[in-house]
C-alpha positions as CSV (number, residue, x, y, z in Angstrom):
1,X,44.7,6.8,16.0
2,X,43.0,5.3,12.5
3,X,40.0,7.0,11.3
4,X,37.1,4.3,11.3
5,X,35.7,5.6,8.4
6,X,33.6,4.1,5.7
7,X,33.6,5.2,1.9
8,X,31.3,2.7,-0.1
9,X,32.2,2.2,-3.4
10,X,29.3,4.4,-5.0
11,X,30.4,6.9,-2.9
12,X,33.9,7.2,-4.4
13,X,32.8,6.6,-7.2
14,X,31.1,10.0,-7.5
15,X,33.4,11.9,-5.2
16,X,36.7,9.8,-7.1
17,X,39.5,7.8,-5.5
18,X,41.6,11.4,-5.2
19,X,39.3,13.1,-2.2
20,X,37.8,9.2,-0.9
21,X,41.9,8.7,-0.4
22,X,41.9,12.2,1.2
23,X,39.5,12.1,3.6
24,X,40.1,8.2,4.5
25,X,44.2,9.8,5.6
26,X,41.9,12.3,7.6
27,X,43.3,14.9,5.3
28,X,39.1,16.2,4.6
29,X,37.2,14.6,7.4
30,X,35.8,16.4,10.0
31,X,37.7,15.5,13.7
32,X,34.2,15.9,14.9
33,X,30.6,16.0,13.1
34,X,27.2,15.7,13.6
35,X,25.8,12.8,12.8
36,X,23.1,14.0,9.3
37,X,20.7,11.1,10.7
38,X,20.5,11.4,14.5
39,X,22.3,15.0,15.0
40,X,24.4,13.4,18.0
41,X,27.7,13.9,18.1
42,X,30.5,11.7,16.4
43,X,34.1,11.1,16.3
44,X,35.7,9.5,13.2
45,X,38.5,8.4,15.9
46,X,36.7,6.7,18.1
47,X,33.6,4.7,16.3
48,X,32.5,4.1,12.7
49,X,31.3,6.5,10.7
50,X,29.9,6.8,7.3
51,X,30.0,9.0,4.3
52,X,26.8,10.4,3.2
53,X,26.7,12.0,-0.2
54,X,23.6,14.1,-1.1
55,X,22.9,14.8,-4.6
56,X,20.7,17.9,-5.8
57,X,20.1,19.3,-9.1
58,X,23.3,21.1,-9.3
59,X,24.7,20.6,-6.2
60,X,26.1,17.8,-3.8
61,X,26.6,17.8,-0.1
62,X,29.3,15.4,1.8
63,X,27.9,14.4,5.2
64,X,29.0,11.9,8.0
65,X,26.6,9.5,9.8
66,X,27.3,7.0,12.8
67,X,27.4,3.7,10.9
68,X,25.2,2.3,12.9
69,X,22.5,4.9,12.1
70,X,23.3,5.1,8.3
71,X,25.5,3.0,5.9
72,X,27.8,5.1,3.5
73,X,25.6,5.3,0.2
74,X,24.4,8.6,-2.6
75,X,21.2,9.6,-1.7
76,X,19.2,11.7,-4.4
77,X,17.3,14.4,-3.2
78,X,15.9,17.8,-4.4
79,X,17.9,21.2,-4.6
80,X,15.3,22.9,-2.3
81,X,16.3,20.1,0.4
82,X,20.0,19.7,-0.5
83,X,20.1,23.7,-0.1
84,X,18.6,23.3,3.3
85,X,20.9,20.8,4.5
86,X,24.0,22.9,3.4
87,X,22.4,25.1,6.4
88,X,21.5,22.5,8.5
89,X,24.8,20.3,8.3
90,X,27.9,21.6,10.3
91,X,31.1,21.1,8.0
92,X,29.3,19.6,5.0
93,X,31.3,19.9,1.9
94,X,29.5,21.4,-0.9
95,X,30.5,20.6,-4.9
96,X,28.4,21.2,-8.1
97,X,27.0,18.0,-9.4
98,X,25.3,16.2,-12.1
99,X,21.4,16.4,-12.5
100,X,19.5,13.8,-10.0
101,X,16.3,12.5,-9.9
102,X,13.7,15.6,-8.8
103,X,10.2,14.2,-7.6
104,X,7.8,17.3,-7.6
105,X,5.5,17.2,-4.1
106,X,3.2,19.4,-2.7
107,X,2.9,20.3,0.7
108,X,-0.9,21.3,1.7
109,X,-0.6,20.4,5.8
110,X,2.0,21.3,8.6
111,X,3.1,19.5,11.3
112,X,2.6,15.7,11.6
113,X,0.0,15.0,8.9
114,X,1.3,16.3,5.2
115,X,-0.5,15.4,1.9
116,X,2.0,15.6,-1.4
117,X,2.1,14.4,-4.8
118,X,2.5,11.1,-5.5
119,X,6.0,10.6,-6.9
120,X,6.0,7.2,-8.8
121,X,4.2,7.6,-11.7
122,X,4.4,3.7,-12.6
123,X,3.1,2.8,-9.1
124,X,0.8,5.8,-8.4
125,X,-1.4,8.1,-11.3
126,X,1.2,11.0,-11.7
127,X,-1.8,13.8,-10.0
128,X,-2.6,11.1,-6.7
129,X,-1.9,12.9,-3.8
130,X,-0.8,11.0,-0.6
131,X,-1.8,12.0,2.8
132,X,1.2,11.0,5.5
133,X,1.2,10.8,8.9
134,X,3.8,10.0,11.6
135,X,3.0,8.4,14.6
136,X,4.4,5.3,17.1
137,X,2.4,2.3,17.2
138,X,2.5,-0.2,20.0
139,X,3.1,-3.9,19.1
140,X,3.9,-7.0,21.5
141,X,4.4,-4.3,23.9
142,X,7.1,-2.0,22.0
143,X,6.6,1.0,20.4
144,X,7.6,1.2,16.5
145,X,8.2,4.3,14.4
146,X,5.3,4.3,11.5
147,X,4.3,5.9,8.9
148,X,0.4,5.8,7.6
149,X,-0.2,6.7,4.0
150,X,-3.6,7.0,2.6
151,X,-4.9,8.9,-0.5
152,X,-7.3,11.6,-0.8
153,X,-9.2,10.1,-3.6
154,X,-9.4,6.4,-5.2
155,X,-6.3,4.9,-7.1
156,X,-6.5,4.0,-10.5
157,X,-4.3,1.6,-11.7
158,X,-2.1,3.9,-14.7
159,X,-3.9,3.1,-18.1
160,X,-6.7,1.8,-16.7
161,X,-10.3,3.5,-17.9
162,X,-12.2,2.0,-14.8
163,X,-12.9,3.9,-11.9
164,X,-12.2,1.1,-8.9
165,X,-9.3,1.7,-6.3
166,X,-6.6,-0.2,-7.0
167,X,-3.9,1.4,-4.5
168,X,-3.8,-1.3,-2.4
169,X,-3.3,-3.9,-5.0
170,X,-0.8,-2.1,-6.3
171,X,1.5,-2.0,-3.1
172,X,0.6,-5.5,-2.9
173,X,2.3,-6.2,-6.2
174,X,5.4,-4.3,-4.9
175,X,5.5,-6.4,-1.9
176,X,3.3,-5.0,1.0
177,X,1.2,-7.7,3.0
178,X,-2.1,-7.3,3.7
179,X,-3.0,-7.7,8.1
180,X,-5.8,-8.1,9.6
181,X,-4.7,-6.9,13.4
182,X,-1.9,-5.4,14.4
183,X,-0.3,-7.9,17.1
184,X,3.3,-8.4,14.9
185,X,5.4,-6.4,13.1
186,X,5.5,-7.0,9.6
187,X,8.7,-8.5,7.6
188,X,11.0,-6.1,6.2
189,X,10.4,-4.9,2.5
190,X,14.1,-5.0,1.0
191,X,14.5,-2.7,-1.8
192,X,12.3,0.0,0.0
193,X,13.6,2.5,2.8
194,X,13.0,5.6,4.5
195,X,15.0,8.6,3.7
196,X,15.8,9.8,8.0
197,X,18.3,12.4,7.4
198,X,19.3,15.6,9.4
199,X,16.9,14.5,11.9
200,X,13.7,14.9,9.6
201,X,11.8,12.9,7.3
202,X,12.8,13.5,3.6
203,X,11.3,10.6,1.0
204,X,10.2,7.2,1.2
205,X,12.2,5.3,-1.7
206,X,11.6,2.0,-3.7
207,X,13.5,0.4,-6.3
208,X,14.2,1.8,-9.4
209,X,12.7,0.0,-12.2
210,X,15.5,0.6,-14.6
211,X,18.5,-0.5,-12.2
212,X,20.5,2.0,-10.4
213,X,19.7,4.2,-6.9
214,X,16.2,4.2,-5.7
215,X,13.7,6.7,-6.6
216,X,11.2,8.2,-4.5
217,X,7.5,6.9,-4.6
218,X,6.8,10.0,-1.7
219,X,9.1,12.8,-1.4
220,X,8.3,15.6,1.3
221,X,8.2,18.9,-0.8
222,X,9.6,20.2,2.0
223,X,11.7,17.9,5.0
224,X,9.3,17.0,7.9
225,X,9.6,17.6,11.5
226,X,9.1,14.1,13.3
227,X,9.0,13.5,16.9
228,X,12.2,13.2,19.5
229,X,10.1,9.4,20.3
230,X,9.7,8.8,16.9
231,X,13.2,9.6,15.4
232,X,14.8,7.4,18.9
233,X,12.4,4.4,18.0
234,X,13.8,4.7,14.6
235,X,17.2,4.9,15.3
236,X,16.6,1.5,17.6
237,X,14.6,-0.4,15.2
238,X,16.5,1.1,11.7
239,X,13.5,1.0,10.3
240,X,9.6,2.6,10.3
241,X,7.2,0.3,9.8
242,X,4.8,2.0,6.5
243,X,0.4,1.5,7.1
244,X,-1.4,2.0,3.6
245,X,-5.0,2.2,3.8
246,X,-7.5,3.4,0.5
247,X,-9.1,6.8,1.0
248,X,-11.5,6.9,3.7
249,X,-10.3,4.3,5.9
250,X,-7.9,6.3,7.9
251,X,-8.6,10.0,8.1
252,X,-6.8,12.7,9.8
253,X,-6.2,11.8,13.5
254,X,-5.2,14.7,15.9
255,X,-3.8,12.1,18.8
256,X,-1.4,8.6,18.3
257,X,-4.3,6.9,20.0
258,X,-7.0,7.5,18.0
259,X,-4.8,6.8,14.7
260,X,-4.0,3.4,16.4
261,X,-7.7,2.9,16.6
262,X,-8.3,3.8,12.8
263,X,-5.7,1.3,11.8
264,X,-7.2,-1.7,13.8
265,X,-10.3,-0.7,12.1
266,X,-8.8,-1.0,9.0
267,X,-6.9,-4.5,9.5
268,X,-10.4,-5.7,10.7
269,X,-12.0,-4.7,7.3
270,X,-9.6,-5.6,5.1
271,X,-8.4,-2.2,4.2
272,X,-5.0,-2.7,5.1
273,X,-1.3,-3.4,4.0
274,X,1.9,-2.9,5.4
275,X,5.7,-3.8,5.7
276,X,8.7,-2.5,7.3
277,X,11.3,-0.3,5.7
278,X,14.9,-0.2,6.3
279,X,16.1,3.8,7.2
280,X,17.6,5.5,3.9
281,X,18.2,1.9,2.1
282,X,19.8,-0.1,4.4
């Protein structure tokens, strides 16, 4: 039986048409994997899969996904993480690779509320730190995957001498929507994704202003641990819908209702933006 298997052209092109040919004859693909998104099983011979290739530092990893939970693309990501996914991913194929793009973070909370370095230094002032939190939020009667990000201090806009917070007119400028209740979801921001990948939370990516892959405007210093809920609403939806409020507005919320309550408050005062993100650049 064919192998329904997906090699995108970015793909082969760092991997070259030699091994792409090879594992599209079956000669390197797994007969069985786990997919590096939703770590179900999957079978090459019976649905669509994709290549995954994920780029370190020095090293790159060769993973499969379901297609339907990833498309086959390069993802960039940092040696720390690519090292842990050599351990994490059954069958992965390891091979040196060409420097990638390494966003510095810094982890200062467990579980799931983390606060890390900002990693987009033309959207963010390179020393913001971002405070993340995971959580499902219930709109029209369906629960969505989300993500709330909110700084620890105010946001200057870079260059600027003033000392206003101008974090939420910056993610306006990139395409976020200011909402004043949560009854909709919000449209999807194309360009922007969520990096979902061996079941845990690795970056969330935006367009690179010079052309080429994303780069990450948040990257988890280390991967973090989501919910079984969240990473099945996810998977449903294929995206995570992203909450941005200014310092202060939010706040660290122990329970999914109480956050839900801070973000109403914050739509109802203005302090809000949002938009919904494809999973890992679809």
């Amino acid at each position: 039986m064919p192998r329904m298997l997906d090699v995108s052209n970015e793909v082969r092109a760092e991997i070259g048409d030699e091994e792409a040919d090879r594992l599209l004859a079956g000669d390197s693909a797994p007969g069985g994997y786990d997919c590096t998104s939703c770590r179900t099983p999957g079978d090459p011979e019976q649905e669509r899969t994709s290549t995954v290739l994920f780029i370190g530092d020095e090293t790159a990893v060769l993973a499969f996904a379901h297609s339907t939970c990833l498309p086959s693309q390069v993802v960039q990501v940092t040696e720390e993480q690519l090292q842990g996914a050599v351990r994490s991913i059954g069958g992965a194929a390891a091979a040196p690779a060409a420097p990638a793009q390494n966003a510095q973070a810094v982890q200062t909370a467990p579980a799931q509320t983390a606060h890390h370095q900002a990693a987009a230094p033309h959207v963010m002032p390179e020393q913001a730190v971002l405070g993340v939190t995971s959580g499902l939020v219930l709109i029209a009667g369906e629960l969505h995957p989300a993500l709330v990000v909110e700084p620890t201090a105010p946001v200057a806009r870079p260059g600027s001498l003033g000392s206003g917070d101008d974090f939420l007119p910056l993610l306006i400028e990139q395409g976020f929507m200011p909402v004043t209740e949560l009854s909709t979801a919000p449209s999807v921001l194309h360009g922007w994704s969520i990096l979902l990948a061996v079941g845990q939370l690795h970056a969330v990516l935006q367009p690179n202003p010079n052309g080429g892959q994303p780069v990450a405007w948040w990257q988890a210093h280390q991967p973090l641990q989501v919910t079984e809920g969240w990473r099945a609403a996810a998977n449903k939806h294929q995206q995570v819908l992203l909450f941005a409020a200014p310092v202060g507005s939010i706040g660290r919320q122990p329970r999914e209702d109480l956050l839900r309550d801070a973000l109403d408050r914050a739509a109802a005062n203005g302090r809000l933006v949002t938009a919904a993100l494809p999973l890992a650049g679809l």
